[in-house]
N, C-alpha and C positions, 0 to 999 in steps of 0.2 A: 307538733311539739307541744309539749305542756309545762307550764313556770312552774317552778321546785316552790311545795309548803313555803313560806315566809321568806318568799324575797323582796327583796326590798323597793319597799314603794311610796311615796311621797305626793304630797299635794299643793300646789305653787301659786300662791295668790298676788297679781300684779295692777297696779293702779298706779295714775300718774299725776303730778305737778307740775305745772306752766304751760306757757306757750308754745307750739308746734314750730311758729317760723317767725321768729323775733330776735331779732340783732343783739338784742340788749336785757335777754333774759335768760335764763335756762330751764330746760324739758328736761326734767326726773321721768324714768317708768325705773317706778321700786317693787322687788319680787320678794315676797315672806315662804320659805317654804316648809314646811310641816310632814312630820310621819304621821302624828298623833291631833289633825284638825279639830276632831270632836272634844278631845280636854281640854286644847286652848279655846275653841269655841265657848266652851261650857266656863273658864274662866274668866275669858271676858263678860259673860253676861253675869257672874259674881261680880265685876269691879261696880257693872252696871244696879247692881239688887245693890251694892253697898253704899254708895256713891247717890243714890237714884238721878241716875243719869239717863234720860231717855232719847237724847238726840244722836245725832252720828259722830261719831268718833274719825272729823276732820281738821288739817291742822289748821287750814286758814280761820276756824273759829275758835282759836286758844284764846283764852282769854284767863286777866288774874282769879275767877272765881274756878274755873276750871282745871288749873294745874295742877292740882292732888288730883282729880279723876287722871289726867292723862298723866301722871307721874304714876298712878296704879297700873296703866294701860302696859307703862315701859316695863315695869319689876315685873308682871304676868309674861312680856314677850319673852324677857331674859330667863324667867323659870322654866319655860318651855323648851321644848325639842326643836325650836325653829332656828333657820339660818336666815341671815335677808342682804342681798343684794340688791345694788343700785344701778343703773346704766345712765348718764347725766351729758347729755346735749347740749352744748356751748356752741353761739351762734360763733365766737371768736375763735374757735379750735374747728369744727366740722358742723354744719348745717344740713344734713341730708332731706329736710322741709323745702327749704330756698328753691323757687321753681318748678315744684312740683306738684301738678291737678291731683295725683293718688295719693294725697298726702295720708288716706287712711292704709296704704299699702306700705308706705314706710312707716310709720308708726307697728306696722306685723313684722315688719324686715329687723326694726330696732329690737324690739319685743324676741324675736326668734335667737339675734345675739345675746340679748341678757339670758334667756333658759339656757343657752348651750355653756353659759358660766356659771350654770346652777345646777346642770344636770349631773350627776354621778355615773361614772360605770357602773353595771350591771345594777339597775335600776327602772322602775317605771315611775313613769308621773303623771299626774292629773292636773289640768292647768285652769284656773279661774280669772277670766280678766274682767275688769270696768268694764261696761256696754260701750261700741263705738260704732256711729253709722257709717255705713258701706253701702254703696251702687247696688243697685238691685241685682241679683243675681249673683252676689261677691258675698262672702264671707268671712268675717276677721278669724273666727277659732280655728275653720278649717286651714287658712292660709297661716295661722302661725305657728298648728300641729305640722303641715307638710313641710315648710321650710326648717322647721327646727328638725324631724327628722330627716331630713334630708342633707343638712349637715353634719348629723351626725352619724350617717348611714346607716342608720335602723331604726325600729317604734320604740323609744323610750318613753316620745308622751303618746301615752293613750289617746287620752281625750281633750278638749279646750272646749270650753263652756264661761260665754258672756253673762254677766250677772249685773242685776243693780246692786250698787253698791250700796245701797238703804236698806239692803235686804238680808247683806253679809257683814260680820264682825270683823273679823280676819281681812276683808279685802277694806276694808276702814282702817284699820293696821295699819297695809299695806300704804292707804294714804296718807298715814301720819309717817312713814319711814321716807316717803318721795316728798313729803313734804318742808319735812326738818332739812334736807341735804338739798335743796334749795334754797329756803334760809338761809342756809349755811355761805351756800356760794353766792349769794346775791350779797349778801353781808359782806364780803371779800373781797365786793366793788368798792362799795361806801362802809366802811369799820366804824363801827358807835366804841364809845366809850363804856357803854354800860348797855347790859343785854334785855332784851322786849322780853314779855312772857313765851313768847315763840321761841326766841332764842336761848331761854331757860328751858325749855323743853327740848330743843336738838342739844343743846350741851348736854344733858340727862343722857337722852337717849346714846350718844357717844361713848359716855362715860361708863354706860351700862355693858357696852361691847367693849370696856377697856380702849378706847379711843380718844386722844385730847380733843379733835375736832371729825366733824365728818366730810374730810377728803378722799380722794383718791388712795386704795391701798385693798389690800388682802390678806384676810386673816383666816382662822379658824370658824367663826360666823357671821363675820360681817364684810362683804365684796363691794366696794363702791370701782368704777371705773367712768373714765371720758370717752365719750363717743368718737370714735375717730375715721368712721367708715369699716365696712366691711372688710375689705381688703385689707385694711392695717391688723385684721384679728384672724387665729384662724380657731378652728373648734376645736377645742380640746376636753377631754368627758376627765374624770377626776376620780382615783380609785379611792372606796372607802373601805372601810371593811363592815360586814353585813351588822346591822344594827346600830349606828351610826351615823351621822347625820352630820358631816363638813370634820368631821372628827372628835366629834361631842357624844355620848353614850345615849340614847334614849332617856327619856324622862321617863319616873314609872317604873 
């Protein structure tokens, strides 16, 4: 069989924030995914020539001098043809770390729910994750291309390719989207009266999707959900119509 001229295909860049197996925290893995990687690539590195910003674009390093670079970072995600979901791990809702030696094997099982809420009908993808070690002989990309199509009953992703993240703009993105929507909910333990520079940047970033805050909810391009085990989700693929991306037109 051969794929018809210009179908549609996508590239998904996922990185995470917090702790694995902590009672008292939360584990973001945020997914950015793109038609067009090479313009938002190539955008980002303008925020970077304009800004001259030469470090990584993570959130745990916001700081007040910083905030115009990563308030550029947010208007460049928002111009773009990207969509980004979240998958967020509450030790108080479901813990699937708790107890377990493969905990890099759950981390591929969590990761393979988040793409299958990212993936489209009649689509491929190419999938970019943060590096994570794995047992000799083990795999992260391959284990989380075969479970994700395996829920889905067919190759939608192509390929899954670990990456440092020092090395990709986009999966920096990606850690500044898992990184705000932990803020977010770490914030919602203990509520300040008046918001940190972090918290002026997840409100940004919100705001940017048309969102008061970044909770749980599904829209048009932005999917935040709580982890609640496998079993409580089942896969579901999402029709789009060709050139279109969660229901946004291509950029360009």
């Amino acid at each position: 069989m051969s794929v018809p001229l210009r179908y549609p295909t996508a590239s998904i860049f996922i990185d995470e924030s917090g702790a694995r197996a902590s009672n008292n925290d939360f584990f973001v893995l945020a997914a950015v995914k793109v038609r067009e990687p090479g313009r938002l690539a190539r955008e980002l590195l303008a925020v970077r020539e304009k800004c001259g910003f030469g470090g990584e674009f993570k959130f745990a390093e916001i700081n007040r001098s910083s905030i115009p670079v990563y308030g550029e970072i947010i208007r460049v995600l928002h111009e773009s043809d990207a969509t980004t979901a979240a998958c967020v791990v509450s030790g108080s809702v479901h813990n699937p770390f708790r107890g377990r030696e493969d905990q890099w094997r759950v981390h591929a099982e969590i990761t393979s729910q988040l793409l299958v809420g990212c993936i489209n009908r009649r689509e491929l993808v190419g999938v970019h994750l943060d590096g994570l070690s794995t047992p000799v002989g083990e795999s992260l990309e391959e284990t989380v291309r075969n479970l994700t199509n395996a829920r889905l009953k067919n190759t939608s992703v192509v390929s899954a390719v670990a990456l440092d993240s020092k090395t990709n703009d986009i999966l920096q993105v990606a850690d500044m989207v898992a990184g705000a929507i932990r803020h977010e909910r770490m914030l919602s333990l203990a509520p300040r009266s008046t918001r940190s520079n972090k918290g002026k940047i997840a409100l940004k970033l919100a705001t940017a999707f048309e969102r008061p805050e970044l909770t749980d909810g599904r829209d048009a391009r932005l999917n935040i959900a709580t982890y609640r085990g496998r079993a409580a989700q089942k896969p579901r693929l999402r029709a789009v119509a060709s050139g279109k991306l969660s229901g946004r037109r291509r950029a360009g």
